[in-house]
C-alpha positions in Angstrom: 50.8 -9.8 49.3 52.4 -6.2 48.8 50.7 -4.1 51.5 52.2 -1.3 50.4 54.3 0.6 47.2 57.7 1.2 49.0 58.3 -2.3 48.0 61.8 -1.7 46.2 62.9 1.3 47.8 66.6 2.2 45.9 69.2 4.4 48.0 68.0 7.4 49.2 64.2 6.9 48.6 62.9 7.1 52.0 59.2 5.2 53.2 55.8 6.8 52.9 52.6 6.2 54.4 48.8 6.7 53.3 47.9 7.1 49.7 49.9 4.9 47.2 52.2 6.3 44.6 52.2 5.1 41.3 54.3 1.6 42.0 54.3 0.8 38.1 54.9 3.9 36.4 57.9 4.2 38.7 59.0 0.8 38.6 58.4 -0.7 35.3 62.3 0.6 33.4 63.8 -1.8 36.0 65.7 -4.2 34.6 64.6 -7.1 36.7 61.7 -6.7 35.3 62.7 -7.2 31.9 64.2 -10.4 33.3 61.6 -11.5 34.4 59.1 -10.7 31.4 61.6 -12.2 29.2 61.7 -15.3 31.3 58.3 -15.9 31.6 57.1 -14.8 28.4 58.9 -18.1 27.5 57.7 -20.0 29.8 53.8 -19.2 29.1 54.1 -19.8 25.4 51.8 -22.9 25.7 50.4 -21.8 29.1 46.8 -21.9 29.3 46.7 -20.2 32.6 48.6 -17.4 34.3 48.3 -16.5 37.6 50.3 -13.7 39.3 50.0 -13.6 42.8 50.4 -10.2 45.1 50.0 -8.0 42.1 49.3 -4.6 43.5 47.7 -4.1 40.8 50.9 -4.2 38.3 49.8 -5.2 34.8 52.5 -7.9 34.5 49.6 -10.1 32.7 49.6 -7.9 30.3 52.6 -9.8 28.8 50.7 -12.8 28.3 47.6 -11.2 25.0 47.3 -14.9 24.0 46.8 -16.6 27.3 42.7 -17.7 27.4 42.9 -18.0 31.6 44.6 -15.1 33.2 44.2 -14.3 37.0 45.2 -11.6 39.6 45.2 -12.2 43.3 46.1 -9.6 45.8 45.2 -9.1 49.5 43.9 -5.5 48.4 44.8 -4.3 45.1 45.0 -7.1 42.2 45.2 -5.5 38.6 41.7 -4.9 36.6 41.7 -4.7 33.3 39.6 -6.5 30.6 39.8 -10.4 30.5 41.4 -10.8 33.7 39.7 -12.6 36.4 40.4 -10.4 39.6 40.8 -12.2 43.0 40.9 -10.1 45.9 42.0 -13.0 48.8 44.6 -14.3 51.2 46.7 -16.7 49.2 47.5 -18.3 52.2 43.0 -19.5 52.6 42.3 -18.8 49.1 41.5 -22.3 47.3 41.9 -22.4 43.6 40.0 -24.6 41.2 42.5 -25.3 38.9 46.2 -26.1 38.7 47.8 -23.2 36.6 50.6 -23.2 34.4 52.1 -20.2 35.3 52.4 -18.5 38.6 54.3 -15.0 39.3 55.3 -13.8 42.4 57.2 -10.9 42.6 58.4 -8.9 45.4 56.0 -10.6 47.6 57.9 -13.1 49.9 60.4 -11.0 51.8 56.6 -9.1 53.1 54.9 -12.6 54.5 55.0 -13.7 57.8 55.4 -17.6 57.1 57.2 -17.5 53.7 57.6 -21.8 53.6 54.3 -21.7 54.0 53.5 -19.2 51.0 55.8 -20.8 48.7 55.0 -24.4 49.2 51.6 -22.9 48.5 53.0 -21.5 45.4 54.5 -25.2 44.4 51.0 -26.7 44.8 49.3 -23.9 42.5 51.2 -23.7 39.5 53.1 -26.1 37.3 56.0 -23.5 37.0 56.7 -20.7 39.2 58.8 -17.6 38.7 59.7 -14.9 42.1 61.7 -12.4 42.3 62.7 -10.9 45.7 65.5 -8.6 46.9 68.8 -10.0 47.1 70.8 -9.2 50.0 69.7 -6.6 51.1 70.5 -4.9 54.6 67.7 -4.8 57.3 67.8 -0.9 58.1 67.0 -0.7 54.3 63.4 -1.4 53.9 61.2 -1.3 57.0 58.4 -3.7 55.5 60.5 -6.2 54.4 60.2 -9.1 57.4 63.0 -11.3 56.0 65.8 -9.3 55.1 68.9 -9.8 54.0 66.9 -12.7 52.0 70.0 -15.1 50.4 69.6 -18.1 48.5 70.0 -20.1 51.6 66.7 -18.6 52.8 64.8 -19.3 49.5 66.2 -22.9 49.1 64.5 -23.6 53.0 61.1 -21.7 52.0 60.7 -24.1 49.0 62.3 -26.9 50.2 64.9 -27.3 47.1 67.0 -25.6 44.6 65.4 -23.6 42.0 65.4 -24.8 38.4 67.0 -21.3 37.5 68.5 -18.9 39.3 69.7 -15.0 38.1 70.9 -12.4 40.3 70.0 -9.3 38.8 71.9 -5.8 39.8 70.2 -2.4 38.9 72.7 -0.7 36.5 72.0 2.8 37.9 72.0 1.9 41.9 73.5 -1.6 42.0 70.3 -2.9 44.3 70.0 -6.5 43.8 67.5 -8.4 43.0 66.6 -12.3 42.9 64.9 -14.1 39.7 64.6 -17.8 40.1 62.4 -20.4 38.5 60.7 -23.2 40.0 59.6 -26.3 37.7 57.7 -28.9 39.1 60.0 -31.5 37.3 62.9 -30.2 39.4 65.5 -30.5 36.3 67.9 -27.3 36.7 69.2 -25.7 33.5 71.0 -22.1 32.9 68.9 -20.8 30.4 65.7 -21.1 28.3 67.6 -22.9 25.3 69.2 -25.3 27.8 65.8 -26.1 29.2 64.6 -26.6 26.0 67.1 -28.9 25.0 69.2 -26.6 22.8 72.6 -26.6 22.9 73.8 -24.9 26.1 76.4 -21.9 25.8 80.1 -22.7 26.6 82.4 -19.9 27.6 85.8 -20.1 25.3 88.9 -22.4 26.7 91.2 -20.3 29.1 88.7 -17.6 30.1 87.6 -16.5 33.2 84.2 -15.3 34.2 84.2 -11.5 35.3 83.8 -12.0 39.1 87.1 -14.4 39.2 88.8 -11.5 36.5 88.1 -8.9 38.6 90.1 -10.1 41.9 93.3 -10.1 42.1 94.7 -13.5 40.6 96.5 -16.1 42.6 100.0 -17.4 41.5 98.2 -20.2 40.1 96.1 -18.4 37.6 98.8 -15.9 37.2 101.0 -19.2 36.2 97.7 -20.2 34.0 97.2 -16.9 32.4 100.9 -16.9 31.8 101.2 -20.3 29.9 98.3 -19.7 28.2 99.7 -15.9 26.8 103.2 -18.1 25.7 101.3 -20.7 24.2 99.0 -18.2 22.0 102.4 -16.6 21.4 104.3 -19.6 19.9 101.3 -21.0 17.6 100.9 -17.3 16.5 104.7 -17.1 15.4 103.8 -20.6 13.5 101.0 -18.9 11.5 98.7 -20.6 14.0 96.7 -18.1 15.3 95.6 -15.0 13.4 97.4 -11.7 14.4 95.4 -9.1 16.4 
């Protein structure tokens, strides 16, 4: 669980100690957060139950109004509000009476001392489970992180597999990266909510590149790729072909 609200620190913001600050209000334009509502909002549309787990008392359940069963667990601080079921537990002892549909844990597993153990937990507790954590970061960078830099490498041995979904998320204003994935107990890996629900999965066009290979400098290979490509385009565009432009 989050014992604290310096959870995400970005560059510059420096540790504090005693009363917390307002870990939401501060927190909630991130865009890994809008990742992950988007995500799971999906995911929960014929949930039953929701559970997130190490909630500091963020109203992430908030995105789930038409959910019947929806739970908060914290160590200290899960969120109250009306019709949630507030737990305030270990996860680690706590024993639930049901098998939820949904779990979220976010920003929880870089803070635990035995994270295999936590997320197997997590595994057991829900039918689909969505973290987030941060992504590489340094170890100087946040003092109450215990697992830093956390890498997929790391995650995979926590939860003894690949995630079902995986997407690195970069703050546009600082460039701090953070970790999304999805685990579904069926194990079946897909790139994104229409490709796990059987819809016809996105296909970048023929000849293109994605941005991280584009932005290094090209080998003579691709530059001899690129090349025939640009010649080829060239000739069926002198043809009539290929529109101009």
């Amino acid at each position: 669980m989050r014992d604290h609200d310096d959870d995400e620190l970005e560059d510059g913001e420096a540790p504090t100690e005693g009363k917390p600050r307002d870990y939401w209000g501060r927190r909630q334009h991130m865009l890994y957060y809008q990742v992950v509502r988007i995500v799971a909002q999906v995911l929960a549309k014929d949930a039953r139950s929701v559970i997130d787990i190490g909630s500091w008392n963020v109203p992430t359940l908030d995105w789930f109004p038409d959910t019947p069963d929806r739970t908060s667990l914290d160590l200290r601080m899960p969120y109250r509000a009306e019709g949630i079921q507030s737990v305030t537990a270990d996860f680690l002892t706590w024993q639930p009476d049901r098998t939820y549909d949904l779990a979220l844990c976010l920003q929880v597993l870089e803070h635990v001392t035995d994270p295999g153990a936590f997320a197997q937990k997590l595994l057991e507790v829900a039918k689909v489970v969505v973290i987030s954590v941060p992504f590489r970061w340094p170890e100087w960078k946040n003092p109450h992180h215990v697992h830093d830099p956390v890498t997929m490498d790391k995650i995979v041995a926590w939860f003894g597999r690949q995630p079902s979904f995986a997407y690195p998320v970069p703050e546009p204003t600082s460039g701090v990266e953070r970790l999304v994935c999805v685990f579904d107990r069926g194990g079946q890996r897909w790139g994104s909510l229409n490709e796990r629900e059987g819809k016809p999965a996105f296909r970048p066009a023929k000849g293109t590149l994605p941005l991280e290979i584009e932005r290094r400098p090209l080998t003579i290979r691709q530059s001899l790729a690129a090349l025939r490509l640009a010649l080829r385009r060239r000739w069926a565009r002198s043809r009539g072909k290929l529109p101009r432009g």
